[in-house]
N, C-alpha and C positions, 0 to 999 in steps of 0.2 A: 982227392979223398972226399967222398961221400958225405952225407951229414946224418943221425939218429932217423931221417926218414927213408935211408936205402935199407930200413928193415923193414917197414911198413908193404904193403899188398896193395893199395887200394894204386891206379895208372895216374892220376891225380897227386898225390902226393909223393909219387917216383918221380913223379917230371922236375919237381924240387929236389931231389934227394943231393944234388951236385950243385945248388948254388953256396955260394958264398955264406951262407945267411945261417945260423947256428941256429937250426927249426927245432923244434917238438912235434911230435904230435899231442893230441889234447891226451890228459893224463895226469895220473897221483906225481910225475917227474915234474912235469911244468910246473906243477901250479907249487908243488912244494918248496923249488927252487927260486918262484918269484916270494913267495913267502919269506923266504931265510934269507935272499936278497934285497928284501923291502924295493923290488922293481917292478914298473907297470910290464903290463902285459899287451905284449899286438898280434890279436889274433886276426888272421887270414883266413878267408872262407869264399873256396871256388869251387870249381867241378874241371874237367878235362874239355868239355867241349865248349866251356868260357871264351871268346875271343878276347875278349878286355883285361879276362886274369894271364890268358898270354902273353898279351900287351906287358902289362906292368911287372910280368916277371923277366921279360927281357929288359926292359927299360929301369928295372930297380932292383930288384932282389939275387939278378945276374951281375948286378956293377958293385964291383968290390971297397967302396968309398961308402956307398948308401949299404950295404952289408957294415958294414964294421962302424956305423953309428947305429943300426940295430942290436949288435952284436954286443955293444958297450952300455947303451943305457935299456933297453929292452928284453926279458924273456918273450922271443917269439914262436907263434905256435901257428900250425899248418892245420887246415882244416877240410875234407873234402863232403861238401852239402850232402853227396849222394851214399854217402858213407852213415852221415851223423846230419838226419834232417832233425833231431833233436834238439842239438845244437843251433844250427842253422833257424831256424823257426822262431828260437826264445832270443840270439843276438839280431836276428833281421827285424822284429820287434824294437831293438833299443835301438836300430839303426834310424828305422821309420820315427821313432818317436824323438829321435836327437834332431834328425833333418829332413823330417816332412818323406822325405822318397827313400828308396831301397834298389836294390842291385849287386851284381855280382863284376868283380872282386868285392866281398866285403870285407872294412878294413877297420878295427873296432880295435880302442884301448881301455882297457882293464885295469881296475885295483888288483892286486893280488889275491883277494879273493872273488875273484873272478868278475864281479861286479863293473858295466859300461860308464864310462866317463867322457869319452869323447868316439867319434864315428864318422864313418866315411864310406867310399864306396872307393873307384879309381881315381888314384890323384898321378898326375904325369911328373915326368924327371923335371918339366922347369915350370916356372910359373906361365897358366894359358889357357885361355877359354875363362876365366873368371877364377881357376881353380888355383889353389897353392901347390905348390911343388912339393912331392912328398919329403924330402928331403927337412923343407921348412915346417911341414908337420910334425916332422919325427923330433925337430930341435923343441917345437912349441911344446907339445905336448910334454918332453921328458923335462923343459924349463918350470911349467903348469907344475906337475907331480913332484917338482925336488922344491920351490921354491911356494907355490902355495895349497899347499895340501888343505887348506880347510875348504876352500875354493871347491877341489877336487871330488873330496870326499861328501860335501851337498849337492855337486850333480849326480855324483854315485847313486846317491840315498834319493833322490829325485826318480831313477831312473829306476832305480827298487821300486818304487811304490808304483811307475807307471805300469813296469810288469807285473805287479801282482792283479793289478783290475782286467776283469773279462775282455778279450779280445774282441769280441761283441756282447753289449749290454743283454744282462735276459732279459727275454718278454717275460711279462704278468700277463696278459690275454692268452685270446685263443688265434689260432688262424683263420682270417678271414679273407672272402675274395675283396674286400675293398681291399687290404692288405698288398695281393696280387695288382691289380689295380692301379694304385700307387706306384707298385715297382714300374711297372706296364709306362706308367707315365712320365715318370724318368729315365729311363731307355729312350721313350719318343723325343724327350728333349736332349738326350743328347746325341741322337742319332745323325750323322753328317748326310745328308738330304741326296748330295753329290756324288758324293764318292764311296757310300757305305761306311757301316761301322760305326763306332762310336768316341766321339771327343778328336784332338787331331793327332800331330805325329809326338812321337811314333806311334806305329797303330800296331796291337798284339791281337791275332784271333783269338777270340773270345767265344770257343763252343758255348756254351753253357748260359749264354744270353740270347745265344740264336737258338738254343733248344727251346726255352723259354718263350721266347716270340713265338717260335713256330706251334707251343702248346697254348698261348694264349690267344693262338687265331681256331685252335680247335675248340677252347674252352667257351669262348666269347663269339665266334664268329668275325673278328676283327679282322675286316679284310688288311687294312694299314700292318699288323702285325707280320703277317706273313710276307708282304712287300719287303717291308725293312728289311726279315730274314734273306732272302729272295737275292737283294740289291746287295749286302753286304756279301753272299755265298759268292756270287756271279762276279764279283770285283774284286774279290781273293781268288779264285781260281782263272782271273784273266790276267791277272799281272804280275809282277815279279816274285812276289812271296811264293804263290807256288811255283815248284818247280816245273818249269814246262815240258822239260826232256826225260828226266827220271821219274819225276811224281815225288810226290809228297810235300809237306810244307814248312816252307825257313821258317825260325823264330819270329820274326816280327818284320814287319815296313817300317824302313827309316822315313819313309815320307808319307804323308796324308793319302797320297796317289796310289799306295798299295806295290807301287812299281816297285822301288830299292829294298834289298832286302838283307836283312842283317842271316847270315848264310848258317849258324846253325840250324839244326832238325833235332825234333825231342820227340821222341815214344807219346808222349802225354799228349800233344797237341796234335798230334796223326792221328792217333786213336781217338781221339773224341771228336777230331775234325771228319772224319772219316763215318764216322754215329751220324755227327749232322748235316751232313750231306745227303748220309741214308733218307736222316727221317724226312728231308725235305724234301726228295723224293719219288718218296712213298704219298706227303703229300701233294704235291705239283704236278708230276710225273714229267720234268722237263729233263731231256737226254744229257745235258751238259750236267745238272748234280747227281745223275746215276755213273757217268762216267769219272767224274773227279774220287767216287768215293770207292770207286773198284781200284783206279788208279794210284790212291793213296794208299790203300789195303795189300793192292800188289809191291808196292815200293816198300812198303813196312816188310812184308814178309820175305823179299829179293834181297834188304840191303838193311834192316835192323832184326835179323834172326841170327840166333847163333847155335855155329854146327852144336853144342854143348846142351843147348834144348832153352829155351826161355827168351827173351827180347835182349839188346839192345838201348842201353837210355836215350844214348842221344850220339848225334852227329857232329864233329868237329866243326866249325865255322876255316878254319884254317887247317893248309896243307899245306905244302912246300915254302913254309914261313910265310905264308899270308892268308889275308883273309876271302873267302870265296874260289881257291885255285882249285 
């Protein structure tokens, strides 16, 4: 028998509708019910083409033990990003500001009024890799909230006040090329010399820093800019991240090297990867970034169009129960 989410639409929140785990979706239901049962709330925020939120829903939310201590001390709620980037946006926030990084499964506990207290991203069925076993979270946490709520309720109010301040500080100036400048300059420092790109693994493309290079060699004359763009285009289009056989580009390299590649494909990062290839070009006129950006435009429109008219988000990382098949 189904749960409250085999009424739901969204292909993300269907894939839950059969486990074990007594979901919500976000809603006047949830939130009312953790109200009038003074219980935290664990809300869940994935997408469909998540590998890791696959992961932890076979590995937890499908096992009937770790259901039924959800089921007991939590109101839990199902959340799909691409559904509710509203959502999504304002807890990825308390995620980032509880523990420094962000990622999807996010797994985030609630006061009942809605308000972050504690956070997380994937945690595995045992203790490993450094991480707690979700299991042990779900005890700490629901031990935290029954046993010392005043505790609770100052990280609550802690995490209030973090999200009320600007996501970025405003300026009081104006824009200036020293400004530019500056960014320019930090890109170069953290530019990998080596391997392209920037910082180590994993390594995500980043259109929109290579746009920027490749406008601050037209701005400046900067020959070095355009390199960087250049060396980091050339080293995602020669190794694993893109795909060599279909076209278009996985999510991210698990390693520095560009090779290993965490196997989804997103709408977003084709399409803009695709822009900077163009623009690069248009500047260089070198045949390998004219042909990755036809290549990637044809793979969008071959294998993220749909017969119904519009795009496609994104690409499952897994098929036949794994990842990359």
């Amino acid at each position: 028998m189904g749960n409250r989410l085999a009424q739901e639409t969204s292909p993300y929140l269907l894939e839950h509708a059969n486990n074990p785990v007594d979901w919500y979706p976000w809603g006047p239901e949830a939130l009312a019910k953790a109200r009038s049962e003074n219980k935290p709330i664990l809300l869940s925020i994935g997408y469909s083409a998540c590998h890791w939120c696959h992961v932890m829903a076979r590995e937890s939310f499908e096992d009937q033990e770790v259901a039924a201590l959800m089921n007991r001390d939590f109101i839990s709620i199902k959340v799909d990003r691409e559904e509710r980037p509203d959502l999504d946006q304002v807890y990825m926030r308390a995620v980032q500001g509880l523990t420094g990084s962000g990622g999807w499964p996010m797994t985030v506990f609630l006061l009942p009024d809605g308000a972050p207290f504690f956070a997380g991203t994937y945690f595995p069925p045992s203790d490993r890799f450094g991480m707690p076993s979700f299991r042990r979270v779900l005890g700490a946490v629901a031990e935290a909230f029954a046993q010392r709520p005043a505790e609770v309720e100052a990280t609550a109010a802690q995490v209030r006040n973090f999200l009320k301040r600007p996501v970025v500080p405003l300026a009081t100036g104006t824009l200036t090329p020293g400004l530019l400048d500056e960014a320019y300059g930090r890109l170069e420092r953290d530019h990998d010399p080596v391997r392209g790109g920037f910082g180590g693994a994993p390594k995500f493309p980043q259109p929109m820093l290579i746009e920027f290079l490749l406008r601050t060699s037209i701005r400046s004359g900067e020959p070095a800019a355009r390199e960087m763009a250049k060396q980091t285009l050339r080293a995602m289009a020669e190794g694993g991240m893109y795909d060599q056989l279909a076209g278009g580009f996985h999510r991210y390299s698990v390693d520095e090297h560009w090779l290993v590649p965490h196997f989804e494909k997103m709408l977003y990062d084709n399409a803009l990867l695709a822009r900077a290839y163009l623009d690069a070009w248009q500047l260089t006129r070198e045949p390998l970034l004219r042909r990755v950006a036809e290549d990637t435009l044809a793979f969008v429109m071959r294998e993220m169009t749909s017969s119904d008219g519009g795009f496609f988000s994104s690409l499952d990382a897994d098929s036949e129960g794994e990842e990359g098949r």
